[in-house]
C-alpha positions in Angstrom: 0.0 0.0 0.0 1.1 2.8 -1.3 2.3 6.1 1.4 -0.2 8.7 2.3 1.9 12.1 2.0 0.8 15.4 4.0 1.5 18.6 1.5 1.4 21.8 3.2 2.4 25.2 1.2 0.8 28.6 1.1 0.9 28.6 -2.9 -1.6 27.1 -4.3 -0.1 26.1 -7.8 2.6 24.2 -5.8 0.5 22.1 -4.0 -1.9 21.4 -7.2 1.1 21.1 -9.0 2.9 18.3 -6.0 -0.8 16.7 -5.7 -1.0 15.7 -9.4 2.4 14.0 -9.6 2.3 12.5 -6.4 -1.1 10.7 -7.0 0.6 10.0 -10.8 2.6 8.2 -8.5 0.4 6.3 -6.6 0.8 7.7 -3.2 -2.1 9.3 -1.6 -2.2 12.9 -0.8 -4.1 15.6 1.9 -3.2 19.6 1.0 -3.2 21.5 3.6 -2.1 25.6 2.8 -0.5 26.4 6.7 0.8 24.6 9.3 -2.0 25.3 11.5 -4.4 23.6 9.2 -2.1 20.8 8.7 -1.8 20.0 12.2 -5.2 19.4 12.0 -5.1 17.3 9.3 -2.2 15.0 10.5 -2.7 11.8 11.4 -1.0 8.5 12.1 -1.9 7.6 8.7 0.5 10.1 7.2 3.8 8.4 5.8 5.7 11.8 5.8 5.0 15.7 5.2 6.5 17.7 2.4 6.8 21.0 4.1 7.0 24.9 2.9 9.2 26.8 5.4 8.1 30.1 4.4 4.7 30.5 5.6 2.0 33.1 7.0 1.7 32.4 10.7 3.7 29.2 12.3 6.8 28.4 9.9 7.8 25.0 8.8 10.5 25.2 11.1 8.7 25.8 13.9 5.6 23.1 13.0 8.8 20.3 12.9 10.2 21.3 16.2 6.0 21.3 17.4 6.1 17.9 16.0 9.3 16.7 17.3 8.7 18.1 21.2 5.3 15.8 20.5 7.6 12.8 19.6 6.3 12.8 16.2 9.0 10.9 13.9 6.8 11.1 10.9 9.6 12.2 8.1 9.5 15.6 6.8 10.9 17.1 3.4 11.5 20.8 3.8 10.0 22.8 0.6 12.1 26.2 0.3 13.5 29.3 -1.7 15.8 29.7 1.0 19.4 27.3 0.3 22.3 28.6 2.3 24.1 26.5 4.8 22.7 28.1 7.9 19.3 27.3 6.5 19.8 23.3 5.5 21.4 23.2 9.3 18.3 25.0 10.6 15.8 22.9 8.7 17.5 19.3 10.0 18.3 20.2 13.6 14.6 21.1 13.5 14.0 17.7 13.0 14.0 17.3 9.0 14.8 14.3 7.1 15.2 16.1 3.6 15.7 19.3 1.8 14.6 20.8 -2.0 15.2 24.4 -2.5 12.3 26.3 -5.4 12.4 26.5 -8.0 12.7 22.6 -7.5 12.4 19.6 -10.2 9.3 17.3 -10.2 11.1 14.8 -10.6 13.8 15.4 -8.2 11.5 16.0 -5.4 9.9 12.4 -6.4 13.3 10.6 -6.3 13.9 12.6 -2.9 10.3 11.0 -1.9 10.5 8.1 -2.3 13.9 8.0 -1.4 12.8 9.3 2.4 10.0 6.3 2.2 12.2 3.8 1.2 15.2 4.2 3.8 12.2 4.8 6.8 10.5 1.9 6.2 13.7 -0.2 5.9 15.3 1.1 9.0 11.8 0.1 10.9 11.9 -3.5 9.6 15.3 -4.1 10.5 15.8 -2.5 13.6 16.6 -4.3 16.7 13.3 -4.4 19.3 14.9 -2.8 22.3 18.3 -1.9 23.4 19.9 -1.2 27.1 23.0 0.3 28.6 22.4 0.7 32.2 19.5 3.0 32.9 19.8 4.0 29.2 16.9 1.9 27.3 15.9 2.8 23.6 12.8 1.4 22.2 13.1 1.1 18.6 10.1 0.3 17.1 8.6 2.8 19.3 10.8 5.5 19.0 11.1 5.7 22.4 14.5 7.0 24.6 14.8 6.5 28.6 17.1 7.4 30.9 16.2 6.0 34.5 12.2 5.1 33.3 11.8 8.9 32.2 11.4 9.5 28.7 13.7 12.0 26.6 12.8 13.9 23.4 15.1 13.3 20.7 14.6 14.7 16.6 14.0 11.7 14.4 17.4 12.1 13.5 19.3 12.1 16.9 17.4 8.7 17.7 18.4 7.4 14.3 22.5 8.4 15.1 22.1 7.1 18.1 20.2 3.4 17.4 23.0 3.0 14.6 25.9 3.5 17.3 23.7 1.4 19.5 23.3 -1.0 17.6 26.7 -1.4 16.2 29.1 -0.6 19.5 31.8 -0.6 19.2 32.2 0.2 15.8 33.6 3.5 14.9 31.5 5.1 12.0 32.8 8.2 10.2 30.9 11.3 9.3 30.3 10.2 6.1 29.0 7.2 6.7 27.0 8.3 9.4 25.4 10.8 6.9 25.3 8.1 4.6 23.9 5.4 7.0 21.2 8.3 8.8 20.9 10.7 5.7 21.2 8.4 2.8 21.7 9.8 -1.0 21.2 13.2 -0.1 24.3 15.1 -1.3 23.6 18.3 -0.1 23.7 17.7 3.4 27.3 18.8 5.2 29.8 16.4 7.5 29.0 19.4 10.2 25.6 18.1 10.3 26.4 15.2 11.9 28.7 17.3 14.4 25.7 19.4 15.0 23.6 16.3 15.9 25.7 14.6 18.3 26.3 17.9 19.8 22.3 18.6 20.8 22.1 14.7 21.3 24.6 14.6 23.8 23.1 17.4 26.1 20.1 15.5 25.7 21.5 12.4 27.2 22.7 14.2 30.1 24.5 11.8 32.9 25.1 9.6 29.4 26.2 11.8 27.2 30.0 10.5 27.4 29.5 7.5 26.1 29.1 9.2 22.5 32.9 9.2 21.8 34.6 11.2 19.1 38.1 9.0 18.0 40.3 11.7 16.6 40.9 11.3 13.0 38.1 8.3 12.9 34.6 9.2 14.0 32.1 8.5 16.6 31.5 5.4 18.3 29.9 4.6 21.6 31.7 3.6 24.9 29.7 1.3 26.7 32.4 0.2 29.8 31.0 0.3 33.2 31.0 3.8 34.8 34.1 3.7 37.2 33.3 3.6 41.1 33.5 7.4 42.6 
C-alpha cells in the first residue's frame, strides 16, 4: 500500500502542482495551505509531510520542532526558496529528514520522496526491538528513549545516530557514513551536520552523554564500559 503524504504550502499552484504528480505516483495525498491547518489534518496515517518553510503564521520550522517536542517521527521534506548553509542546518536540527530548495524539479523532489520512504520503512523493519546500557533503554520500534524510566525527546534524527551507534558498539562510523547510514543519497547535506547532531544529542543524554565518543581522525562510536566507582 502505497504512502499517504501530507503537502502543506501557502501557494496554491505548488500544491496542485505536487498533488498531481504524487497521486501519478500512486501515493495518496491531503493539502493542507499552513501549518495550523495541517496539524489538524495530520494523522497517524501520514507516511511523511512535504513542508513549505516560508509561511503566513507558524513556519515549517517551527511546525517540525512542534512535532518533534510531540515525539512525532513522521519524516518531513522541507520545501524552500531559501538554500544557504545556515538554512539546510536549521531545517535538519529542526527535526527534517530532507531538503529541495524552489524552483525545484518534479522529478527530483519524487526521487527525494520516495527515497525518504524507502530508507524509513527499511530502518523500521530491520531494527533491533529494544536496546539497554544501564538505565539508558531505547525502544526502537517505538521511538522511544529513557534514561532511568523517564522518557527523553530526541529529533527523528538524533534517535536514528544514536540506534546506529547502539546497535553497532563498538564500531567506529565516520561522518560520512554516518550521513550516509542516517541521511542516505542526499548530497547536499554537510559532514558538520552530523557534528551538529551529536552535539544537541549529547546534552540530551545528560548523565550519558560521554558514552558518544569522538576517535580523533576516525569518528564517533559509543563507549559502553562500566561507569568507574567514585
Amino acid at each position: 500500500m502505497e504512502a499517504r503524504v501530507l503537502v502543506v504550502d501557502d501557494e496554491k499552484d505548488i500544491c496542485d502542482i505536487l498533488q498531481f504528480n504524487l497521486e501519478h505516483e500512486g501515493y495518496k495525498v491531503d493539502i493542507a495551505n499552513s501549518a495550523e491547518e495541517a496539524l489538524t489534518l495530520l494523522t497517524d496515517k501520514h507516511g511523511l509531510i512535504i513542508l513549505d518553510v516560508m509561511m503566513g503564521g507558524i513556519s515549517g520550522f517551527k511546525m517540525a520542532e512542534h512535532l518533534r517536542k510531540e515525539n512525532n517521527h513522521v519524516p518531513i521534506i522541507f520545501l524552500t526558496a531559501k538554500n544557504t548553509e545556515t538554512d539546510m542546518l536549521t531545517g535538519f536540527s529542526s527535526g527534517g529528514d530532507d531538503y529541495v530548495s524552489k524552483p525545484f524539479s518534479v522529478k527530483e523532489l519524487l526521487a527525494r520522496v520516495k527515497s525518504v520512504l524507502k530508507r524509513t520503512n527499511s530502518s523500521k523493519k530491520s531494527a533491533q526491538q529494544v536496546w539497554q546500557h544501564e538505565g539508558l533503554v531505547l525502544d526502537i520500534p517505538n521511538n522511544r528513549v529513557t534514561i532511568n524510566d523517564v522518557e527523553i525527546s530526541l529529533t527523528k534524527k538524533e534517535f536514528e545516530i544514536l540506534s546506529l551507534l547502539a546497535q553497532t558498539s563498538p564500531n567506529v562510523f565516520t561522518r560520512s557514513e554516518i550521513l550516509n547510514q542516517v541521511w542516505g543519497d542526499n548530497e547536499f547535506v554537510l559532514d558538520r551536520t552530523v557534528d551538529v547532531h551529536i552535539t544537541r544529542l549529547r546534552k540530551k543524554l545528560g548523565e550519558y552523554s560521554s558514552i558518544i565518543v569522538n576517535r580523533s581522525g576516525f569518528g564517533y562510536y559509543l563507549n559502553l564500559e562500566p561507569k568507574a566507582a567514585e
